[in-house]
HTML snippet that shows the backbone in 3Dmol.js (N, CA, C, O; Angstrom):
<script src="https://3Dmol.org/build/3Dmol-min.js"></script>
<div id="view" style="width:600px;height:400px;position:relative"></div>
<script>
const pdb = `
ATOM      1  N   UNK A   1       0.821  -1.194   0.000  1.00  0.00           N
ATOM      2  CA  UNK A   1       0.000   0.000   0.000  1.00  0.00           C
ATOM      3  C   UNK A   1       0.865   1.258   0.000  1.00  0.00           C
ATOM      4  O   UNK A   1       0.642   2.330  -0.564  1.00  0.00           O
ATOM      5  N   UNK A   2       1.812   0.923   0.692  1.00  0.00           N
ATOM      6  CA  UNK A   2       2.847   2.475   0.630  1.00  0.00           C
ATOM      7  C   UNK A   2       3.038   2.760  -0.704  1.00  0.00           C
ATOM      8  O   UNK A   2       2.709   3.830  -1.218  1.00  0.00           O
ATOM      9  N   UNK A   3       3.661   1.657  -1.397  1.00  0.00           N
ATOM     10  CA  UNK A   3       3.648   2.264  -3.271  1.00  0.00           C
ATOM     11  C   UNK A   3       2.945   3.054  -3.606  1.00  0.00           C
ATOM     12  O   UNK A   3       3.251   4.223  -3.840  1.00  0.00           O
ATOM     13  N   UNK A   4       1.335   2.322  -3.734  1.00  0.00           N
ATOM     14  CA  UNK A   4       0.758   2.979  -4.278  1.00  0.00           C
ATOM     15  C   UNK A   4       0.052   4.683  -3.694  1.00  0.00           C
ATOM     16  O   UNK A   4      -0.633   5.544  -4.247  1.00  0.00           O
ATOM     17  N   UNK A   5       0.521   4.572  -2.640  1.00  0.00           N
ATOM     18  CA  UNK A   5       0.164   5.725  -1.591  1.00  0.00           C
ATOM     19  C   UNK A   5       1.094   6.839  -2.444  1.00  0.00           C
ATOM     20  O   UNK A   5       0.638   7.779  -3.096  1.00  0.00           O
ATOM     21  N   UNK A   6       2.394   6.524  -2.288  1.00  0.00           N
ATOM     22  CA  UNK A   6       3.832   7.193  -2.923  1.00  0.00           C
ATOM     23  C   UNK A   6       3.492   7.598  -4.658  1.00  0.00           C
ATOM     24  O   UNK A   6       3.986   8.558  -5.252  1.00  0.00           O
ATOM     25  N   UNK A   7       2.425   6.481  -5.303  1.00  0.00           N
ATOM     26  CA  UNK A   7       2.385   7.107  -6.611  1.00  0.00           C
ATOM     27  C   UNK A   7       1.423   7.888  -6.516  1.00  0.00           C
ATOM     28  O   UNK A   7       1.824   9.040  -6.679  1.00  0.00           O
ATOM     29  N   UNK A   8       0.023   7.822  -6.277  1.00  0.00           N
ATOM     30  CA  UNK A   8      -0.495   9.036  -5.898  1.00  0.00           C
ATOM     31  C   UNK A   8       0.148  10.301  -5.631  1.00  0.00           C
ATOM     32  O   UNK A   8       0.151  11.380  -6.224  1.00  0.00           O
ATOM     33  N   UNK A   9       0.625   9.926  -4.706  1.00  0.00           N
ATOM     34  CA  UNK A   9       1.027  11.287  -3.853  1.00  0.00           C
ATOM     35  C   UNK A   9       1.916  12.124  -5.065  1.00  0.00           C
ATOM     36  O   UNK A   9       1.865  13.326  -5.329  1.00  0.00           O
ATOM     37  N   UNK A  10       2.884  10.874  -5.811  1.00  0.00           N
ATOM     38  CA  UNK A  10       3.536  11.896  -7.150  1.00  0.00           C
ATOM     39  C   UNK A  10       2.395  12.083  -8.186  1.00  0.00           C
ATOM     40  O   UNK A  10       2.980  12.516  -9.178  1.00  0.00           O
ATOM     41  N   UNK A  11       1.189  11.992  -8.451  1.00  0.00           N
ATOM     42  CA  UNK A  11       0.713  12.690  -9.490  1.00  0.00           C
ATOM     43  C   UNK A  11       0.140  13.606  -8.925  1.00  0.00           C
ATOM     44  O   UNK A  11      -0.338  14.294  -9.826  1.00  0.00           O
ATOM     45  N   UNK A  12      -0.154  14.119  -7.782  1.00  0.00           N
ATOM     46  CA  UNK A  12      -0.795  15.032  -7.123  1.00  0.00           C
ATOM     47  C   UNK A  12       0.352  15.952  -7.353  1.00  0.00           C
ATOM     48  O   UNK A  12       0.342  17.048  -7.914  1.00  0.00           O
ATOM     49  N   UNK A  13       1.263  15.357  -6.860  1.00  0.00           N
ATOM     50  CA  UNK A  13       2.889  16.649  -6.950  1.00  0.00           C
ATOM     51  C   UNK A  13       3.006  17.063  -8.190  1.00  0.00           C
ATOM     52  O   UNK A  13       3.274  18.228  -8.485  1.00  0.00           O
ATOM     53  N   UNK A  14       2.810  16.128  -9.021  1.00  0.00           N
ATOM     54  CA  UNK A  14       3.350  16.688 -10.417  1.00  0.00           C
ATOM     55  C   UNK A  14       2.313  16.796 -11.470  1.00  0.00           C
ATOM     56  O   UNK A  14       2.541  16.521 -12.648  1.00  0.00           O
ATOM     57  N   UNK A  15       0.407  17.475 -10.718  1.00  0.00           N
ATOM     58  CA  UNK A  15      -0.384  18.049 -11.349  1.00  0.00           C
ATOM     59  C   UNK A  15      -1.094  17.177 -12.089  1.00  0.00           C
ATOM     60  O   UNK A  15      -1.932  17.663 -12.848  1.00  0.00           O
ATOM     61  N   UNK A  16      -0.935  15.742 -12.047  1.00  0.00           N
ATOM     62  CA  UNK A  16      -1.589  14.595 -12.412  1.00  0.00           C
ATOM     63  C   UNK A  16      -1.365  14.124 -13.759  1.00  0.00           C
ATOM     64  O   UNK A  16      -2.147  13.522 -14.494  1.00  0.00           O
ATOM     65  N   UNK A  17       0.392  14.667 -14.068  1.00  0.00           N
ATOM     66  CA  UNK A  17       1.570  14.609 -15.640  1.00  0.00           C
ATOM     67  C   UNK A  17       2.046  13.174 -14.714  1.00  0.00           C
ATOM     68  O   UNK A  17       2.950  13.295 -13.887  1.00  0.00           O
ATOM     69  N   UNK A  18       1.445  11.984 -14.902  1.00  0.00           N
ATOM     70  CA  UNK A  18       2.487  10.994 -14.472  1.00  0.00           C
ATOM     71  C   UNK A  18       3.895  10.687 -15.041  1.00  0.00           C
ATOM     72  O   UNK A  18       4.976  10.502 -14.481  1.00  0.00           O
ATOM     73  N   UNK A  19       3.530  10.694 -16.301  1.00  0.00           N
ATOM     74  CA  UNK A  19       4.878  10.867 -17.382  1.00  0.00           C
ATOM     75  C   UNK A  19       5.196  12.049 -17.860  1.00  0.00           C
ATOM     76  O   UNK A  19       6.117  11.967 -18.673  1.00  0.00           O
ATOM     77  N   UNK A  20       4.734  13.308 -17.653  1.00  0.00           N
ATOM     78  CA  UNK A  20       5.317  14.429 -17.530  1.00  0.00           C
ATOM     79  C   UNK A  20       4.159  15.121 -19.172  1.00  0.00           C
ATOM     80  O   UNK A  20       4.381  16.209 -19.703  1.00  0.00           O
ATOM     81  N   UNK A  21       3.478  14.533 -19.448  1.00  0.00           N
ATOM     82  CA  UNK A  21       2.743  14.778 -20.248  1.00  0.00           C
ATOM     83  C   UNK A  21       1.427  14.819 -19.961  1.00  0.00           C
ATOM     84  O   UNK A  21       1.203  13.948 -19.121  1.00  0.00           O
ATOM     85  N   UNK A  22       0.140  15.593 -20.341  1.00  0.00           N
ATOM     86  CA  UNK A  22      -1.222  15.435 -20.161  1.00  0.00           C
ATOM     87  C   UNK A  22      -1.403  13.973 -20.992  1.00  0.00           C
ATOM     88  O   UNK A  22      -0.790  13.706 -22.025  1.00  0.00           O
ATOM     89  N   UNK A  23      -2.150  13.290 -20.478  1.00  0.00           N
ATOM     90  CA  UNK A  23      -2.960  11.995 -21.049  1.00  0.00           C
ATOM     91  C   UNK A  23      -3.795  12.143 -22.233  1.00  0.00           C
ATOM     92  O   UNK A  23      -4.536  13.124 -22.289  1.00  0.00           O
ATOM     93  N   UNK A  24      -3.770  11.094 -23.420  1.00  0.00           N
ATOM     94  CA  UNK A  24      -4.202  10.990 -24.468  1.00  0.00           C
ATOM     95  C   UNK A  24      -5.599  10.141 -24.062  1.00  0.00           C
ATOM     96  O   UNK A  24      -5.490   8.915 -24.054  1.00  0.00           O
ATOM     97  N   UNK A  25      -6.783  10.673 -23.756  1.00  0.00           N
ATOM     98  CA  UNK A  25      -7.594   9.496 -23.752  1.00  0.00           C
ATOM     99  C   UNK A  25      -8.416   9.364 -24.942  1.00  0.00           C
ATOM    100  O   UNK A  25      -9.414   8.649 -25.022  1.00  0.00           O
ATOM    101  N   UNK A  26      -7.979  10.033 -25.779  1.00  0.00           N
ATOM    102  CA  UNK A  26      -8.651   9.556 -27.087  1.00  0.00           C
ATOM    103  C   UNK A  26      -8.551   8.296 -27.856  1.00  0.00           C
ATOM    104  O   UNK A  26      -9.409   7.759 -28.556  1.00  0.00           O
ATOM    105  N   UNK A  27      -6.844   7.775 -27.484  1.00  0.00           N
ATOM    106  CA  UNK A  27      -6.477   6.263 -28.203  1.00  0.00           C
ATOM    107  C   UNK A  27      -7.185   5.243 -27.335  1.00  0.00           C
ATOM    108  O   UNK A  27      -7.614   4.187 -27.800  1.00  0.00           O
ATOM    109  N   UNK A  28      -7.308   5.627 -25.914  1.00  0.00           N
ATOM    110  CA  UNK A  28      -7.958   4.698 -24.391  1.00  0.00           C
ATOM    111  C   UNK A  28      -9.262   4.635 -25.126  1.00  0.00           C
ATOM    112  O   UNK A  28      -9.753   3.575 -25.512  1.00  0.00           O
ATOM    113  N   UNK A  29      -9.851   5.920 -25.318  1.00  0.00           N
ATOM    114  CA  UNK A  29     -11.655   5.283 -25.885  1.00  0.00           C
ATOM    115  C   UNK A  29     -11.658   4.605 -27.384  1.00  0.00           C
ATOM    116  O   UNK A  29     -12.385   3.654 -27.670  1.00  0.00           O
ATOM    117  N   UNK A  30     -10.672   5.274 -28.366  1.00  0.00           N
ATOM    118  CA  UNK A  30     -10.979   4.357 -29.305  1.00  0.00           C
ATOM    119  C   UNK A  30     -10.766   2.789 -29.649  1.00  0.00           C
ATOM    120  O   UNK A  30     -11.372   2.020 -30.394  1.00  0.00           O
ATOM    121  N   UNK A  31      -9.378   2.603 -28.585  1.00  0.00           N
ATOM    122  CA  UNK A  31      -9.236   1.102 -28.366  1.00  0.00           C
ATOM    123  C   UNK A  31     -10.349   0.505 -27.541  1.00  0.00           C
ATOM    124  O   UNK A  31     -10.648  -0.685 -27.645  1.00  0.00           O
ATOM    125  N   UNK A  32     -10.992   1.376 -26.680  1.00  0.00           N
ATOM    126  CA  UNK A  32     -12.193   0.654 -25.668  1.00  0.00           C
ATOM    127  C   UNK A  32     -13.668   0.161 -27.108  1.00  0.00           C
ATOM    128  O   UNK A  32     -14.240  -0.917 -26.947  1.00  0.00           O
ATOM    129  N   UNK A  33     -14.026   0.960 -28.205  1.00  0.00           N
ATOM    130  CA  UNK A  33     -14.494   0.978 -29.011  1.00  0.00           C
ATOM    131  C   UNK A  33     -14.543  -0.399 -29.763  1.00  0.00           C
ATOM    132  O   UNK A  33     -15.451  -1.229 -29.787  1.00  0.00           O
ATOM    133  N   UNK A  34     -13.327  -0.409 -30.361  1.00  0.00           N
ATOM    134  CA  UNK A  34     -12.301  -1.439 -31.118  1.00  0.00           C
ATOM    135  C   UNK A  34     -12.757  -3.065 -30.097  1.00  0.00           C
ATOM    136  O   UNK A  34     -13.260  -4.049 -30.639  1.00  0.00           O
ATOM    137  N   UNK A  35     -12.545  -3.013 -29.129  1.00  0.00           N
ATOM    138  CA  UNK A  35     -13.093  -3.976 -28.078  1.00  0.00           C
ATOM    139  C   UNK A  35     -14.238  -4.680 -27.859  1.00  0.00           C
ATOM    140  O   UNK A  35     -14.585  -5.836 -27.614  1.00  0.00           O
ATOM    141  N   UNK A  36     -14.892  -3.183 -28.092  1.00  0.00           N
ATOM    142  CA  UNK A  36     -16.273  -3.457 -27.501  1.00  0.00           C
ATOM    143  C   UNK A  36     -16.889  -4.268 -29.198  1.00  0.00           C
ATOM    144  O   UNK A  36     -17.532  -5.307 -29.352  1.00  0.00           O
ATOM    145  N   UNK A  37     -16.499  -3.534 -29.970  1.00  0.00           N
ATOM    146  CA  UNK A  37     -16.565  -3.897 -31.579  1.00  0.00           C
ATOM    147  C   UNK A  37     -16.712  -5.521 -31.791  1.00  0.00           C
ATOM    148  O   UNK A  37     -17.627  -6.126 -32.350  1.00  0.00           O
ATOM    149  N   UNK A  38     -15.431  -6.077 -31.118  1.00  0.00           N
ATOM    150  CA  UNK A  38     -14.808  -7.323 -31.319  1.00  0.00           C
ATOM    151  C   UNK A  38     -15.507  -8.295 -30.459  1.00  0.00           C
ATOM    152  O   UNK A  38     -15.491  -9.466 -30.841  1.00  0.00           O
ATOM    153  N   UNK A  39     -15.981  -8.072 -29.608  1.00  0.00           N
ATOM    154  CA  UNK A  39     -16.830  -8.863 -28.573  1.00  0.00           C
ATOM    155  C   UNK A  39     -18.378  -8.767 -29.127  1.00  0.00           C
ATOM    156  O   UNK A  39     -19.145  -9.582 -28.613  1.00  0.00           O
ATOM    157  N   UNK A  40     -18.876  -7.969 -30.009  1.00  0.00           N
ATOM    158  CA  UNK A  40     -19.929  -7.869 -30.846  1.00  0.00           C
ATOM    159  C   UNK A  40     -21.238  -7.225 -30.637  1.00  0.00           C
ATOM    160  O   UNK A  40     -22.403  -7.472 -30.950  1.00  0.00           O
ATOM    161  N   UNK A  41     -20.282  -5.832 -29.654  1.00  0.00           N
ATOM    162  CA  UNK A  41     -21.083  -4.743 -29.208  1.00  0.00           C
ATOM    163  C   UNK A  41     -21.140  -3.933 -29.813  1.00  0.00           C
ATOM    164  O   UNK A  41     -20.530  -3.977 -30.881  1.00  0.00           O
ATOM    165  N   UNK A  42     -21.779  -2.949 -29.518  1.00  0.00           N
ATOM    166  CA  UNK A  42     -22.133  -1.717 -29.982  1.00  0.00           C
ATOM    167  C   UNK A  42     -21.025  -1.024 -29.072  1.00  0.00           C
ATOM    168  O   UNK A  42     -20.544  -1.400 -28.003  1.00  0.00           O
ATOM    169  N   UNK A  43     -20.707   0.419 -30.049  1.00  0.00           N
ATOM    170  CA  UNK A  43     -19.630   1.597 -29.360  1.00  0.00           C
ATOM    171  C   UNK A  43     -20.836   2.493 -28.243  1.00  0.00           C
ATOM    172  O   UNK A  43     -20.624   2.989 -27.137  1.00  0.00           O
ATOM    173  N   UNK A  44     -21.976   2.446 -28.970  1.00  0.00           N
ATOM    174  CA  UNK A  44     -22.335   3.197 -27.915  1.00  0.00           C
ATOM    175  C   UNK A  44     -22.162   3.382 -26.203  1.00  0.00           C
ATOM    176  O   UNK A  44     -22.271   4.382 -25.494  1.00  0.00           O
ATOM    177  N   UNK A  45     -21.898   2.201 -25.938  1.00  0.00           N
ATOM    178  CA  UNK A  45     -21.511   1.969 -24.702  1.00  0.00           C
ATOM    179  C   UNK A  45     -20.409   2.083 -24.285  1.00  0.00           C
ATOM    180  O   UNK A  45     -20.336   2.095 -23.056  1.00  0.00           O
ATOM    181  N   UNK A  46     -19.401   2.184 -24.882  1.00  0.00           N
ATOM    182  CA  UNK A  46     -18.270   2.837 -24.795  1.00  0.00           C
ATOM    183  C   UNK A  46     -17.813   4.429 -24.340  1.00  0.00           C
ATOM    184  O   UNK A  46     -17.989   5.452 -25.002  1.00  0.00           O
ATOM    185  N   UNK A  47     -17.159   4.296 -22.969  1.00  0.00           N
ATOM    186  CA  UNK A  47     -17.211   5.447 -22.254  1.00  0.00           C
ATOM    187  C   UNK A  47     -15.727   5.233 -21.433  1.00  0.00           C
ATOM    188  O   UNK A  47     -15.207   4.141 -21.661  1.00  0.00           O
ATOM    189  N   UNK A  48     -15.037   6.067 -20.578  1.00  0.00           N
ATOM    190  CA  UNK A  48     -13.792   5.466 -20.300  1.00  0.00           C
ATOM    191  C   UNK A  48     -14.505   6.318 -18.611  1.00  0.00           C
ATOM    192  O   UNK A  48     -15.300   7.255 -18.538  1.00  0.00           O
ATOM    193  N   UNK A  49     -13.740   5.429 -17.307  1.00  0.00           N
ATOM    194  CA  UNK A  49     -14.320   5.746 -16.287  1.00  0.00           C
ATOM    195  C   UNK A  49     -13.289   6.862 -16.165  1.00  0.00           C
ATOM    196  O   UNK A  49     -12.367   7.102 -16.945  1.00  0.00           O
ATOM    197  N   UNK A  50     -13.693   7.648 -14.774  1.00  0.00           N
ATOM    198  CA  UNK A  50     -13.033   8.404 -14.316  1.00  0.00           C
ATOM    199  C   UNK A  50     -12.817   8.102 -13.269  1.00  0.00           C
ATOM    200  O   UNK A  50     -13.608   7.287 -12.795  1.00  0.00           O
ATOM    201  N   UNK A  51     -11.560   8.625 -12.294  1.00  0.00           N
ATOM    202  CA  UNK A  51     -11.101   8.112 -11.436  1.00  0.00           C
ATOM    203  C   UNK A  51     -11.901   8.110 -10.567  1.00  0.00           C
ATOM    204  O   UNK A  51     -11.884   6.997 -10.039  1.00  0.00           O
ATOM    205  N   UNK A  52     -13.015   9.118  -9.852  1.00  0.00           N
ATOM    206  CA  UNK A  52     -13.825   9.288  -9.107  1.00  0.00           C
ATOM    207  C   UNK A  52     -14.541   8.222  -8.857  1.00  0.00           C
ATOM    208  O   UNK A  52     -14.620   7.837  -7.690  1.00  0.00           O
ATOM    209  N   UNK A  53     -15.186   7.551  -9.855  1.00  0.00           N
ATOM    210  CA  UNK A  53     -16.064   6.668 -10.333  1.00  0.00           C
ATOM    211  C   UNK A  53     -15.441   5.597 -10.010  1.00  0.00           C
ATOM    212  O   UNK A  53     -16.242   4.954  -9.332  1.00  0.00           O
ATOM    213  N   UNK A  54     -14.015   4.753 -10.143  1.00  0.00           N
ATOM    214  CA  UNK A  54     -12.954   3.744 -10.183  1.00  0.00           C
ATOM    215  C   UNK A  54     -12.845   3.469  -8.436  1.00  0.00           C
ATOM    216  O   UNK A  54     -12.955   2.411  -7.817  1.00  0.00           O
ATOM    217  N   UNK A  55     -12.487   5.398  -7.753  1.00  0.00           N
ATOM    218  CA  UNK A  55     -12.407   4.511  -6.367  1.00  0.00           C
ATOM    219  C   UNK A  55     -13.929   4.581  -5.836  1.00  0.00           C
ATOM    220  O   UNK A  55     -13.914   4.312  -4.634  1.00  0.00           O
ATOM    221  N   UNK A  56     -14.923   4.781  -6.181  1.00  0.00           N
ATOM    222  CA  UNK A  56     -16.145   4.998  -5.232  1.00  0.00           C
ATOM    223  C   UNK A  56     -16.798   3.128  -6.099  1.00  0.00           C
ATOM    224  O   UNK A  56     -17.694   2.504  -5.531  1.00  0.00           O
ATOM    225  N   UNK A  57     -16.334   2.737  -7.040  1.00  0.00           N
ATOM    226  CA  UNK A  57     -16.785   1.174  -7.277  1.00  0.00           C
ATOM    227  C   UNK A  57     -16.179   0.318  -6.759  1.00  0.00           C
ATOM    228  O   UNK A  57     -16.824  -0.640  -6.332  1.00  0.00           O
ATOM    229  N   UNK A  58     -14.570   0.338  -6.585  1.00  0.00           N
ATOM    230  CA  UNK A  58     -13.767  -0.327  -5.677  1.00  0.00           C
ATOM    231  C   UNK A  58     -13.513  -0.094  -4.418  1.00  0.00           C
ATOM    232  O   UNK A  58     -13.134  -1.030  -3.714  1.00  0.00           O
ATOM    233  N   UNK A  59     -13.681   1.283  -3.846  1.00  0.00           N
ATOM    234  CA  UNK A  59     -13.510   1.771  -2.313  1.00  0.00           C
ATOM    235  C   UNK A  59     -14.460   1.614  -1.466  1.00  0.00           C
ATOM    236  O   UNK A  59     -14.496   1.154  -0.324  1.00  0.00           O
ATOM    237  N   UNK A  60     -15.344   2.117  -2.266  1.00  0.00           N
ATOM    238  CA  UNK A  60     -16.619   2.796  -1.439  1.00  0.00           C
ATOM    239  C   UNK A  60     -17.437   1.706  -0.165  1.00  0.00           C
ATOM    240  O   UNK A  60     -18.205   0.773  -0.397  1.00  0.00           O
ATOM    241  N   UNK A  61     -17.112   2.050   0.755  1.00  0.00           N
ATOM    242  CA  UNK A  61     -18.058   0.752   1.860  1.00  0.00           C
ATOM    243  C   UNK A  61     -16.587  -0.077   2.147  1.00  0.00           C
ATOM    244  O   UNK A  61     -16.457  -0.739   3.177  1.00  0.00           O
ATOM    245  N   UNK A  62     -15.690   0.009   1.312  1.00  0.00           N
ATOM    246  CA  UNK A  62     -14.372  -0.998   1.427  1.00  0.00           C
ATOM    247  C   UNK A  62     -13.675  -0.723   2.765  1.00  0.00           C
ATOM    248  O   UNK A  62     -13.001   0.305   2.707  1.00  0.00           O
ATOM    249  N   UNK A  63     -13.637  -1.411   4.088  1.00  0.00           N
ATOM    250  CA  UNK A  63     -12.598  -1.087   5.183  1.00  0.00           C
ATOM    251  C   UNK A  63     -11.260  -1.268   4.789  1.00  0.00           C
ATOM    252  O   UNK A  63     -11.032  -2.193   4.010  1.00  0.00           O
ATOM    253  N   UNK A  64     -10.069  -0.362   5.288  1.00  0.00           N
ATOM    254  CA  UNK A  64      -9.122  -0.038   4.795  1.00  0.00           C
ATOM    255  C   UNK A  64      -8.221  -1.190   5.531  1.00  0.00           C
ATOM    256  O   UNK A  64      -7.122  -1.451   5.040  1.00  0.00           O
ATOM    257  N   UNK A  65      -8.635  -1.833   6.612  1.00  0.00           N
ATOM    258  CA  UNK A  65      -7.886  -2.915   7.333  1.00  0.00           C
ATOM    259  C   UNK A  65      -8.972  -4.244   7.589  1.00  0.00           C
ATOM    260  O   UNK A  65     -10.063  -3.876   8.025  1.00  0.00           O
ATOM    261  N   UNK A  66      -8.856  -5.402   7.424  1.00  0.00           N
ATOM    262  CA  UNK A  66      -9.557  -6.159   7.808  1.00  0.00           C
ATOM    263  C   UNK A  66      -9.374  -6.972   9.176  1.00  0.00           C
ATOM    264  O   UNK A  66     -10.218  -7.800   9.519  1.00  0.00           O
TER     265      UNK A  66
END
`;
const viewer = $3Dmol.createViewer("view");
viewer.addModel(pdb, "pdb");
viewer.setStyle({}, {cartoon: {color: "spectrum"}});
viewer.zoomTo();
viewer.render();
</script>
């Protein structure tokens, strides 16, 4: 848990540039597309989460020690 505590803590430091660049999520949704395509969906459903959303589906209600 410290890792990942420590990487947080560097994208917060460094404005949320993990690699020192703003994030492309345009190739993230069109490969999510491409996916959804291949499994023999529709794109419409194709959406990319946001982090908010990521820890409140995995966190949320989650005790931090068992």
């Amino acid at each position: 848990m410290e890792t990942v505590k420590r990487m947080f803590g560097f994208c917060q430091y460094s404005g949320g540039l993990y690699y020192g660049v703003p994030n492309n999520t345009t190739t993230a949704l069109e490969l999510k597309k491409l996916a959804l395509a291949a499994q023999g969906g529709g794109d419409e459903l194709a959406e990319l989460m946001t982090v908010e959303k990521w820890f409140k589906k995995y966190f949320l209600g989650t005790p931090l020690v068992s």
